[in-house]
DRENVEX-231813 format. One record per atom (N, C-alpha, C, CB): residue number from 1; y, x, z. Coordinates in nm, 2 decimals, padded with zeros to 4 digits. Glycine has a CB too. Layout:
BEGIN
@num:NUM | north:Y | east:X | up:Z
...
END
This chain:
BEGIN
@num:1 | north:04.76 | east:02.46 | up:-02.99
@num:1 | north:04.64 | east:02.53 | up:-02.96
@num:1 | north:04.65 | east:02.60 | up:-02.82
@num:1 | north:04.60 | east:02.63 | up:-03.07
@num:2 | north:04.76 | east:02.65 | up:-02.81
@num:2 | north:04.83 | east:02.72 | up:-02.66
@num:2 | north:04.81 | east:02.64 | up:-02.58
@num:2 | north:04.97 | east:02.76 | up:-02.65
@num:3 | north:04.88 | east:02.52 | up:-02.59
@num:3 | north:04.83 | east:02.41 | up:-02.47
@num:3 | north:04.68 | east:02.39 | up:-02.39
@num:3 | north:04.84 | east:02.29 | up:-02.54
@num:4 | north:04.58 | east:02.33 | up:-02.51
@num:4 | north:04.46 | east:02.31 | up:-02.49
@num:4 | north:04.40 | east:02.42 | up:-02.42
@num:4 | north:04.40 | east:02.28 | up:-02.59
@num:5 | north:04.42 | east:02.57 | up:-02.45
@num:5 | north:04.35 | east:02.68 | up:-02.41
@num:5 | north:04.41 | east:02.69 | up:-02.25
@num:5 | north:04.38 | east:02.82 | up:-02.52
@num:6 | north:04.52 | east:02.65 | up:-02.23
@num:6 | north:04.59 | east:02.67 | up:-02.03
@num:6 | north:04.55 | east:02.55 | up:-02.05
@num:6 | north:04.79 | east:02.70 | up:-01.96
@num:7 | north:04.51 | east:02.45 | up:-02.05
@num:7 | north:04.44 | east:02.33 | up:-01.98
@num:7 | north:04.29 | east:02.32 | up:-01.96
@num:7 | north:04.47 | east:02.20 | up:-02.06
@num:8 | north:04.25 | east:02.44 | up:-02.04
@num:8 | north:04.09 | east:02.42 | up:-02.02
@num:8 | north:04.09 | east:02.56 | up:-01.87
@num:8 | north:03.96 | east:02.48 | up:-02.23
@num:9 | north:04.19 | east:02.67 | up:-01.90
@num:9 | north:04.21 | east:02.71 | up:-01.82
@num:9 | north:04.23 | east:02.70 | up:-01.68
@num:9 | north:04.24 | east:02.72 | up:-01.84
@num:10 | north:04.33 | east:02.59 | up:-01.66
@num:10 | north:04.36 | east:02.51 | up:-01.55
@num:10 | north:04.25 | east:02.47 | up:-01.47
@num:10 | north:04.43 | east:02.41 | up:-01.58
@num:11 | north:04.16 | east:02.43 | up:-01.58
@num:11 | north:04.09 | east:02.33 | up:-01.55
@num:11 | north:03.95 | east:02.43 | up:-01.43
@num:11 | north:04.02 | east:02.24 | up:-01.72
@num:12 | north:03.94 | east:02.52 | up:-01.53
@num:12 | north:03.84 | east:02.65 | up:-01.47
@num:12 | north:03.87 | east:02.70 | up:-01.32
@num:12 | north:03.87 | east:02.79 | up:-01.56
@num:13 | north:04.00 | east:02.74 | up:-01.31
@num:13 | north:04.07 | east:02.83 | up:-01.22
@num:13 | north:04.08 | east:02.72 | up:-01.10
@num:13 | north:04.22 | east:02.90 | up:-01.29
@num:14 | north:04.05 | east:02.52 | up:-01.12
@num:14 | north:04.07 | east:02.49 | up:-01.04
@num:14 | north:04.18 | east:02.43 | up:-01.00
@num:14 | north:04.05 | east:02.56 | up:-01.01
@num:15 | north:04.32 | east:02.46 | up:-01.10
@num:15 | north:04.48 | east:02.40 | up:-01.07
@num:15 | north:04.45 | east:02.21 | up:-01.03
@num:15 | north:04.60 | east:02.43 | up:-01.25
@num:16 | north:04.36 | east:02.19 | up:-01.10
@num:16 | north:04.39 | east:02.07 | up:-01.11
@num:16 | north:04.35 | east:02.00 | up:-00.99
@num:16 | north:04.34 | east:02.02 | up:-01.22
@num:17 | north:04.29 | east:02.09 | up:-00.87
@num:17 | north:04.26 | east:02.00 | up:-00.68
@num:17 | north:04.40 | east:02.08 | up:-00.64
@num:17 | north:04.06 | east:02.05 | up:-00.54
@num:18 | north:04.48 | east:02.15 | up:-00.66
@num:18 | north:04.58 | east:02.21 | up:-00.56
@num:18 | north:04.74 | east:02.18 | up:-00.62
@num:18 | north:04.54 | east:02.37 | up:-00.55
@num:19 | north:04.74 | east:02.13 | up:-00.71
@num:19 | north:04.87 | east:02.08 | up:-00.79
@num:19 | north:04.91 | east:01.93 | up:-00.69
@num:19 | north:04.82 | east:02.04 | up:-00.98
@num:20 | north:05.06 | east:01.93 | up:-00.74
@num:20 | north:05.13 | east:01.76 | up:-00.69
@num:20 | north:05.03 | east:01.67 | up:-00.69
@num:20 | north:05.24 | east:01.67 | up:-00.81
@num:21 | north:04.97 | east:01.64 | up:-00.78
@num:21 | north:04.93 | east:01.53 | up:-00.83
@num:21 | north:04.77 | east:01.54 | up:-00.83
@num:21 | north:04.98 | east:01.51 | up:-00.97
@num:22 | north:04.74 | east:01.61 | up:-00.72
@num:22 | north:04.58 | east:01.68 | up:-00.69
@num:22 | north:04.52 | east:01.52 | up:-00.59
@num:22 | north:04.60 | east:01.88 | up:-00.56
@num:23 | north:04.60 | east:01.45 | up:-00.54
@num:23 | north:04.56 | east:01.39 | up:-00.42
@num:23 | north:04.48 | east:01.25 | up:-00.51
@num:23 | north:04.71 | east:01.35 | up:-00.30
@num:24 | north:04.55 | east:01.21 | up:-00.66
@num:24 | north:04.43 | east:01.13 | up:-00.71
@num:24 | north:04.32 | east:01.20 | up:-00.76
@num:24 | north:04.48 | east:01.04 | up:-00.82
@num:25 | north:04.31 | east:01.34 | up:-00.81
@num:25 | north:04.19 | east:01.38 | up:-00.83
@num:25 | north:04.07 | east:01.40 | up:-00.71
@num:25 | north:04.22 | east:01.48 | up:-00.90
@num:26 | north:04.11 | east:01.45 | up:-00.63
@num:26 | north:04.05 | east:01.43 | up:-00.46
@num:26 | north:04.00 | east:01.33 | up:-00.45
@num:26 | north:04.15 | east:01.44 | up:-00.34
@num:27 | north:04.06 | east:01.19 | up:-00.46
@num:27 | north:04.01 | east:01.05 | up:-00.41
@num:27 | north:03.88 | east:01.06 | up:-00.53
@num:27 | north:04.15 | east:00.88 | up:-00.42
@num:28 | north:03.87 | east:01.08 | up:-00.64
@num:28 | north:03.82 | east:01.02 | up:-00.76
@num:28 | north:03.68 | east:01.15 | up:-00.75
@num:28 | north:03.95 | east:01.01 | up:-00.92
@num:29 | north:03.72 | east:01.29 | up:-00.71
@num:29 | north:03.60 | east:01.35 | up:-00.62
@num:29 | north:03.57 | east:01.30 | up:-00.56
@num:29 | north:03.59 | east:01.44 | up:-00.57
@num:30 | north:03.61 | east:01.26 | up:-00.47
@num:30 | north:03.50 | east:01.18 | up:-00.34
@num:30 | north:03.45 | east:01.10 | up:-00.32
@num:30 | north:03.52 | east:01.14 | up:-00.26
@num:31 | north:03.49 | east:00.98 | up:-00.45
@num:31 | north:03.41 | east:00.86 | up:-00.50
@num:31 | north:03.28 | east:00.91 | up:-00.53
@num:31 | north:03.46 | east:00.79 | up:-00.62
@num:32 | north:03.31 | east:00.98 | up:-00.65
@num:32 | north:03.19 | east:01.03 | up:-00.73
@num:32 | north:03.10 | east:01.11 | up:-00.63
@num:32 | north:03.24 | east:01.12 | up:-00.86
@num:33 | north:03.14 | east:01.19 | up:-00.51
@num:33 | north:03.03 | east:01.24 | up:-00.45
@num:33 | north:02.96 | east:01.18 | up:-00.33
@num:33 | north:03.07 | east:01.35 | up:-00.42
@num:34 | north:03.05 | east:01.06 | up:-00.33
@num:34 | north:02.95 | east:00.94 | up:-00.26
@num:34 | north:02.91 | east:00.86 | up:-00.29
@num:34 | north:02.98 | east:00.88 | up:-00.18
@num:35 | north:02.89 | east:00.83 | up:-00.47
@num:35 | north:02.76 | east:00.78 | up:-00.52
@num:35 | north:02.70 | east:00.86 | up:-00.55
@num:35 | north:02.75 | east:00.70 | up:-00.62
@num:36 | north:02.72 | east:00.99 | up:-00.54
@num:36 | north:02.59 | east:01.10 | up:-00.57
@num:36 | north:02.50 | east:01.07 | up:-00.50
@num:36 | north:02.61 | east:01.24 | up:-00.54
@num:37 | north:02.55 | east:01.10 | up:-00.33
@num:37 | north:02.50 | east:01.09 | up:-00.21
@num:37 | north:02.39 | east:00.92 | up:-00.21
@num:37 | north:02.65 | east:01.10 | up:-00.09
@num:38 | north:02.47 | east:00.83 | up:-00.26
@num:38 | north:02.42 | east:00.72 | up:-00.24
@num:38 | north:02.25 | east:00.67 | up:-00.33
@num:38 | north:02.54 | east:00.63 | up:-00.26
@num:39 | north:02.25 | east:00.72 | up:-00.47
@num:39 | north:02.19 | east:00.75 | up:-00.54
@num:39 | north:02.05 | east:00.85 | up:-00.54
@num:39 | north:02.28 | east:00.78 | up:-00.59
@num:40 | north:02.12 | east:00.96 | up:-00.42
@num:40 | north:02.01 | east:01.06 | up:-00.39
@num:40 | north:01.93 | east:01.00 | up:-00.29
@num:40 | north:02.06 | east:01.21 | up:-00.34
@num:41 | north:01.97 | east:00.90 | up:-00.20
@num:41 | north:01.92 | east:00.84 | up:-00.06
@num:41 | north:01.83 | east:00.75 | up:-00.15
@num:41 | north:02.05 | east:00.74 | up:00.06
@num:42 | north:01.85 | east:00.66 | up:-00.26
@num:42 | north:01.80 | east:00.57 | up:-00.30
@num:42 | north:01.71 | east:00.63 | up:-00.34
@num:42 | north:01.86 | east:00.50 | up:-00.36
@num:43 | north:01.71 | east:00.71 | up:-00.43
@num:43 | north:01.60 | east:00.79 | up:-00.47
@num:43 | north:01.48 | east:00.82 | up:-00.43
@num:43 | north:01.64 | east:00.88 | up:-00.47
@num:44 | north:01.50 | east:00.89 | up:-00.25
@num:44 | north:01.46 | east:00.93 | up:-00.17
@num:44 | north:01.38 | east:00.82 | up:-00.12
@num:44 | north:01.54 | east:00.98 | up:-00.10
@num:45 | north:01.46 | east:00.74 | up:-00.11
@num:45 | north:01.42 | east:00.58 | up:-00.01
@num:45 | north:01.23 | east:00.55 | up:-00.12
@num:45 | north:01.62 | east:00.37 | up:-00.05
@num:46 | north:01.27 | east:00.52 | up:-00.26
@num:46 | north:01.19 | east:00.51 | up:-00.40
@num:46 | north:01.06 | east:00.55 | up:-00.31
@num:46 | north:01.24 | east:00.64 | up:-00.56
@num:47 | north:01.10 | east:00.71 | up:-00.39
@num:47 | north:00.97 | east:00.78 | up:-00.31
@num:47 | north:00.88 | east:00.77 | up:-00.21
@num:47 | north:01.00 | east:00.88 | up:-00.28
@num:48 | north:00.98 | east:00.72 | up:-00.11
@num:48 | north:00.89 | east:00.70 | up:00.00
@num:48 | north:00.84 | east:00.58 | up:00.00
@num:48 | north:00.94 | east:00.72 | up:00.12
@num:49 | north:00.87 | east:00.45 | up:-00.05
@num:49 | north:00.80 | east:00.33 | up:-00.05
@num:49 | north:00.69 | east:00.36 | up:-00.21
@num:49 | north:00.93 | east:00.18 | up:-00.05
@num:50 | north:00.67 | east:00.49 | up:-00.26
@num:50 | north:00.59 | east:00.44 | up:-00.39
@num:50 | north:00.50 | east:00.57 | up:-00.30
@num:50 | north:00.67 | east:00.46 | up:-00.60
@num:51 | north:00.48 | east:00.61 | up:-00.22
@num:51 | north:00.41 | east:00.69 | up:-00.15
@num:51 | north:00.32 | east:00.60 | up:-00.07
@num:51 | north:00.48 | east:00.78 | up:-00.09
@num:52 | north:00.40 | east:00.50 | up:00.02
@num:52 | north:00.32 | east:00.42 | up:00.12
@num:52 | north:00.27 | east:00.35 | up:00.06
@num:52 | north:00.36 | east:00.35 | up:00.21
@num:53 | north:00.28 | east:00.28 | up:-00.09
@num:53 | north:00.21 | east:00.15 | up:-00.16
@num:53 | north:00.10 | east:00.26 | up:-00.21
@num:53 | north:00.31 | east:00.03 | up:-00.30
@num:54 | north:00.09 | east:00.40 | up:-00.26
@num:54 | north:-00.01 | east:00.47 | up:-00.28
@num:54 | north:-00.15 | east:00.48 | up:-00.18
@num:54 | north:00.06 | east:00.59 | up:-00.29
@num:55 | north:-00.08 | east:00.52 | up:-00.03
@num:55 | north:-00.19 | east:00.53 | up:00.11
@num:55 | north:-00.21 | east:00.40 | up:00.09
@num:55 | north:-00.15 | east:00.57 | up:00.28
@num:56 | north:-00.11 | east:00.24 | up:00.10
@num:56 | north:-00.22 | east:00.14 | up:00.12
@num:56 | north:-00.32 | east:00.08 | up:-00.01
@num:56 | north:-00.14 | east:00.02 | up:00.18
@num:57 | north:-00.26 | east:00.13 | up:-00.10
@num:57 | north:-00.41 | east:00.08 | up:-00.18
@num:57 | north:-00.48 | east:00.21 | up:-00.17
@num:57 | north:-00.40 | east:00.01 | up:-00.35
@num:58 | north:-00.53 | east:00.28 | up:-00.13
@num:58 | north:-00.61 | east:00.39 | up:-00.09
@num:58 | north:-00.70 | east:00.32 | up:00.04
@num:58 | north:-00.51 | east:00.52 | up:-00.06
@num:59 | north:-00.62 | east:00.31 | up:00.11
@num:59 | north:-00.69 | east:00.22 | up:00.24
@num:59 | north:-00.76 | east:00.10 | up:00.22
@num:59 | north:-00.59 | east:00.17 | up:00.34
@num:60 | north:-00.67 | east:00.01 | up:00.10
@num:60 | north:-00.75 | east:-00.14 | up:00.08
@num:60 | north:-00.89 | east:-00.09 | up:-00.01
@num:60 | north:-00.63 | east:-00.30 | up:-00.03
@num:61 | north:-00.89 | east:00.03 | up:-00.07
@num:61 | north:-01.05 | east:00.05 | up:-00.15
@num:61 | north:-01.12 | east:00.08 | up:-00.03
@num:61 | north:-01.09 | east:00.20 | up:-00.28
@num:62 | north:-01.09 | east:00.13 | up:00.03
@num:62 | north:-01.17 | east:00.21 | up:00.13
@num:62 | north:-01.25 | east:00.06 | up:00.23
@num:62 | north:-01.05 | east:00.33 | up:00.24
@num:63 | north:-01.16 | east:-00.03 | up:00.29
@num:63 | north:-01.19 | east:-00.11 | up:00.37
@num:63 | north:-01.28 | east:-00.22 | up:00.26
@num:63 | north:-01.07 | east:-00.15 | up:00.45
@num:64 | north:-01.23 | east:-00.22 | up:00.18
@num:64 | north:-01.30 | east:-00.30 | up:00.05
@num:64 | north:-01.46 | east:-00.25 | up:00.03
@num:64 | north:-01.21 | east:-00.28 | up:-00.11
@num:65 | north:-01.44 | east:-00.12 | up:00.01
@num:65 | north:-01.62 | east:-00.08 | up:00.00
@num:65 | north:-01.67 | east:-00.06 | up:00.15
@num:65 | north:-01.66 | east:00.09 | up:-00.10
@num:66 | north:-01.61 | east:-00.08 | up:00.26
@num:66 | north:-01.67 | east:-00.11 | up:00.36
@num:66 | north:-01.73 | east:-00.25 | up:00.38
@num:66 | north:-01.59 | east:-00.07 | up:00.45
@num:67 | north:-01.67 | east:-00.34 | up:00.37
@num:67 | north:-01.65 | east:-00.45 | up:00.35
@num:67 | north:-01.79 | east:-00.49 | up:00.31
@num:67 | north:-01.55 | east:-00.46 | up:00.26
@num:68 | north:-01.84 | east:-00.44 | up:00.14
@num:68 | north:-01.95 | east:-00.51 | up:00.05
@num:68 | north:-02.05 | east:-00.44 | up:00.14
@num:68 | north:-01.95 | east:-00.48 | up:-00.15
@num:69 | north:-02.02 | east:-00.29 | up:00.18
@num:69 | north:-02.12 | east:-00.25 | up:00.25
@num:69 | north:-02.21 | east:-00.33 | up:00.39
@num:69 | north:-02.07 | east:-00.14 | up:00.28
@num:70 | north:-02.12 | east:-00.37 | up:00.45
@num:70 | north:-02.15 | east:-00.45 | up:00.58
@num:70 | north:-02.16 | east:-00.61 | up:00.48
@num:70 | north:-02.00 | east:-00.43 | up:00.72
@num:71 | north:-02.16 | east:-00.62 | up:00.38
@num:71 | north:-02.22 | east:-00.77 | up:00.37
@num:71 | north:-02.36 | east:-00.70 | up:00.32
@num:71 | north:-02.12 | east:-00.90 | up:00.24
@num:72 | north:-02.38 | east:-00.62 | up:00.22
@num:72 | north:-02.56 | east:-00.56 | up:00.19
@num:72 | north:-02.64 | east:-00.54 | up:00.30
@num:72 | north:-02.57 | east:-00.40 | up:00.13
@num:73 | north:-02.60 | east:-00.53 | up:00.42
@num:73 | north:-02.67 | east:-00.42 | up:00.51
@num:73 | north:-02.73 | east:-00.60 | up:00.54
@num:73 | north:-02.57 | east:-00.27 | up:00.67
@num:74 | north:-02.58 | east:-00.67 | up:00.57
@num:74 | north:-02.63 | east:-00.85 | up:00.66
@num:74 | north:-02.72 | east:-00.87 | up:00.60
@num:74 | north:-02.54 | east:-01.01 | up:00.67
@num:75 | north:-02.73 | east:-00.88 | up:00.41
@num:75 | north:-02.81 | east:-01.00 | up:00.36
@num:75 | north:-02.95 | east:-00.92 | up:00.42
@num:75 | north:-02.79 | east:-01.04 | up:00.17
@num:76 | north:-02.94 | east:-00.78 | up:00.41
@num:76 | north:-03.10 | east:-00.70 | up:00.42
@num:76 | north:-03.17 | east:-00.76 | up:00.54
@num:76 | north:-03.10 | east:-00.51 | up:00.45
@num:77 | north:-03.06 | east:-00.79 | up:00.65
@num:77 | north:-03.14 | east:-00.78 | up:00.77
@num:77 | north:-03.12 | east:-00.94 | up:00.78
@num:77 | north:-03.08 | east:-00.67 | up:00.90
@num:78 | north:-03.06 | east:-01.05 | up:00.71
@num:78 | north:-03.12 | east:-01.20 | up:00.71
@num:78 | north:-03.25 | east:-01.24 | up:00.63
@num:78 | north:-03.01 | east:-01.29 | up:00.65
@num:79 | north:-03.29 | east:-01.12 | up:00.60
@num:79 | north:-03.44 | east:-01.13 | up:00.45
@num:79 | north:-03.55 | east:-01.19 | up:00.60
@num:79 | north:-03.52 | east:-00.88 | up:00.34
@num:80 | north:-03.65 | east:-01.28 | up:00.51
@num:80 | north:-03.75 | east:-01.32 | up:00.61
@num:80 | north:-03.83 | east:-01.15 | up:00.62
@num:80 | north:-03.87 | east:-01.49 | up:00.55
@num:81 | north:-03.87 | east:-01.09 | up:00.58
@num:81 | north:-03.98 | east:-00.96 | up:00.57
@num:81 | north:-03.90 | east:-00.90 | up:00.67
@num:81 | north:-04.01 | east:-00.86 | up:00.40
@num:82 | north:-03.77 | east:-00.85 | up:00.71
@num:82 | north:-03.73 | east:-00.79 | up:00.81
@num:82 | north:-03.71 | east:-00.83 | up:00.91
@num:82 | north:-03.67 | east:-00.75 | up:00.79
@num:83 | north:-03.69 | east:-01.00 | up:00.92
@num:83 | north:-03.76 | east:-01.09 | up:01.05
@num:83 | north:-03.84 | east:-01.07 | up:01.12
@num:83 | north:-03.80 | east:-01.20 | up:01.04
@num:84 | north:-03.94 | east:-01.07 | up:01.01
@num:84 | north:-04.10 | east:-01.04 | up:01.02
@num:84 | north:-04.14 | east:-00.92 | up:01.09
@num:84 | north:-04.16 | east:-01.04 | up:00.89
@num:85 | north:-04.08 | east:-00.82 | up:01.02
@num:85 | north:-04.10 | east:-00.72 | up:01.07
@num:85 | north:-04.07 | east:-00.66 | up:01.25
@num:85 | north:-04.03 | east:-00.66 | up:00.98
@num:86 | north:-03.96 | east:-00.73 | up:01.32
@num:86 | north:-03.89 | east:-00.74 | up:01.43
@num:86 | north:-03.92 | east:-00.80 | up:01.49
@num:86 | north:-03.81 | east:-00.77 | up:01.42
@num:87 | north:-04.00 | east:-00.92 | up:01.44
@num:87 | north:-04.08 | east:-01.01 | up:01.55
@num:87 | north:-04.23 | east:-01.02 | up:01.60
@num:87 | north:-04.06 | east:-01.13 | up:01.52
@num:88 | north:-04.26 | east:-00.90 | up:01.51
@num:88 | north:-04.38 | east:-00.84 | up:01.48
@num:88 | north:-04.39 | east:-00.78 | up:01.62
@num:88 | north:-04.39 | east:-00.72 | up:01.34
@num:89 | north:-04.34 | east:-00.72 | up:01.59
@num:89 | north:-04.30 | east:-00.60 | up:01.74
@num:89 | north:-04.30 | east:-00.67 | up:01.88
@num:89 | north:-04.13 | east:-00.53 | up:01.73
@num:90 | north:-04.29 | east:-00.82 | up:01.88
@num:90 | north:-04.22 | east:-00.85 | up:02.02
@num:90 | north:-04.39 | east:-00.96 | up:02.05
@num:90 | north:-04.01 | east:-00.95 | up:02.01
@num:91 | north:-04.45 | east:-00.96 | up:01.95
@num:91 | north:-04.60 | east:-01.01 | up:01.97
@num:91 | north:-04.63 | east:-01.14 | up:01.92
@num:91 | north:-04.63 | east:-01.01 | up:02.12
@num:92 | north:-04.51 | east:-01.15 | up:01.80
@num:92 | north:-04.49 | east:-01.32 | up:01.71
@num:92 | north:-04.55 | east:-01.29 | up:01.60
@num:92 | north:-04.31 | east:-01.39 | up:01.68
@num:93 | north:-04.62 | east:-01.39 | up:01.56
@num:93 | north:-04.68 | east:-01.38 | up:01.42
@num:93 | north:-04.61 | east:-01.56 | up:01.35
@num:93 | north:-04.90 | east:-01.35 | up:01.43
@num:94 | north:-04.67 | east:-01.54 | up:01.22
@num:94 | north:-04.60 | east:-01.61 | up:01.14
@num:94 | north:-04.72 | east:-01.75 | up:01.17
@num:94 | north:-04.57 | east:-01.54 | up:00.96
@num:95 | north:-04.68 | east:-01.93 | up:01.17
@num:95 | north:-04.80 | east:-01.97 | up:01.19
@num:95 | north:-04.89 | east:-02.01 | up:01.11
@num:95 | north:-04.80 | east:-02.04 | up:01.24
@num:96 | north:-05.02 | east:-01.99 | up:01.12
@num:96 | north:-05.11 | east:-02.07 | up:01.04
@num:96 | north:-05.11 | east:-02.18 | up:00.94
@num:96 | north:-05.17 | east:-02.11 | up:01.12
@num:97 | north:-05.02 | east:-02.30 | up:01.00
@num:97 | north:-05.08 | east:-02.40 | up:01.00
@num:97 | north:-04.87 | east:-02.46 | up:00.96
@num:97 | north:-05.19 | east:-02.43 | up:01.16
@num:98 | north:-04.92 | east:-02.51 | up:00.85
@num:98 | north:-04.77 | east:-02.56 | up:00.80
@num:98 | north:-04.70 | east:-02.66 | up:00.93
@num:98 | north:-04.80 | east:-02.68 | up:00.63
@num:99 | north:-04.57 | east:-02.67 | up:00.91
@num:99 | north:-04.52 | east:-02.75 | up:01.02
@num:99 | north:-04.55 | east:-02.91 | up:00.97
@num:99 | north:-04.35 | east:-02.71 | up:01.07
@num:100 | north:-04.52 | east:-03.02 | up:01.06
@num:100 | north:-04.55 | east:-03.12 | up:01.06
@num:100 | north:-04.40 | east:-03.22 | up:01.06
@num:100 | north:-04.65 | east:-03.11 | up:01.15
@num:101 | north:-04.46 | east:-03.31 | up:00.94
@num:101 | north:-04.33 | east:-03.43 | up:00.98
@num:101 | north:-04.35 | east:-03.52 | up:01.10
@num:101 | north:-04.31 | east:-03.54 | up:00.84
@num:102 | north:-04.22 | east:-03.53 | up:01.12
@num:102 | north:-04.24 | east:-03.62 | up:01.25
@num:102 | north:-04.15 | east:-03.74 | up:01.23
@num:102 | north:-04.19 | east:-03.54 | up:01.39
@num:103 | north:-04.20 | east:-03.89 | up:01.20
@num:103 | north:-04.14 | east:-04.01 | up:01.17
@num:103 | north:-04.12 | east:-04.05 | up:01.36
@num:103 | north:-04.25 | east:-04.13 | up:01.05
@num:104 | north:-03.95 | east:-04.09 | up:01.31
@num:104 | north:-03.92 | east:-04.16 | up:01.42
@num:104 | north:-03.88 | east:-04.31 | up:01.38
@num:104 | north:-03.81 | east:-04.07 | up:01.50
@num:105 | north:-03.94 | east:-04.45 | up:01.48
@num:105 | north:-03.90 | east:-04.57 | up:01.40
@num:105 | north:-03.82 | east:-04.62 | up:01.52
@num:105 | north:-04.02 | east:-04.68 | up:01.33
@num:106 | north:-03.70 | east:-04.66 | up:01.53
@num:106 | north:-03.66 | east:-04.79 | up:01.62
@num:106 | north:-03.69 | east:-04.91 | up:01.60
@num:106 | north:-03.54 | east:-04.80 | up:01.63
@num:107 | north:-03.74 | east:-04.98 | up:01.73
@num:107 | north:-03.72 | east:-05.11 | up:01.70
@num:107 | north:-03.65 | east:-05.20 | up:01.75
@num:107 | north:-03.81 | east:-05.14 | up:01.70
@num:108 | north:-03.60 | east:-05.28 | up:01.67
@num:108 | north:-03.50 | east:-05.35 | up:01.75
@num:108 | north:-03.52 | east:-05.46 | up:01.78
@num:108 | north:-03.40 | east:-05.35 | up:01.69
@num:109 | north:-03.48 | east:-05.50 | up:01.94
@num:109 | north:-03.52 | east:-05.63 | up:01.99
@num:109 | north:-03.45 | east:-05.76 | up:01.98
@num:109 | north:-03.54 | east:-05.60 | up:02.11
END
């Protein structure tokens, strides 16, 4: 029981980085605190690509309802009544008189 209690001791106070046999515990800290490090980057790295896929689908709604918008506004202003209306203005009216077929025949000699 004496044992275990100076080894948990040891362990507290630290003996175990400054003893003989400190130089494999050192390597086996330094592993482990350079997958910490590596782990925390990755982490980091995460975040920041689940942030940018956040702004671009934020941007693709945005350009998306711009989008349907500028096709509503075209179909309004391909409507014959707002033709009409435009060409009204410039001293064109619609004509009377239905258009006419026009037969073309070749003949051959």
């Amino acid at each position: 029981m004496n044992s275990t209690k100076s080894k948990i001791y040891d362990v507290l106070k630290g003996r175990f980085l400054t003893d003989e046999s400190s130089f494999k515990n050192w390597r086996l800290i330094l592993f482990v605190v350079v997958l910490l490090l590596i782990m925390i980057t990755s982490a980091h790295r995460a975040d920041q690509k689940v942030l940018k896929i956040a702004e671009l689908n934020r941007l693709k709604r945005q350009l998306r309802a711009e989008f349907v918008d500028t096709g509503t506004t075209l179909m309004r202003m391909k409507l014959e009544s707002s033709i009409r209306d435009k060409v009204k203005t410039k001293g064109l009216n619609p004509s009377k008189t239905p258009p006419q077929k026009i037969k073309v025949t070749v003949k051959k000699d």
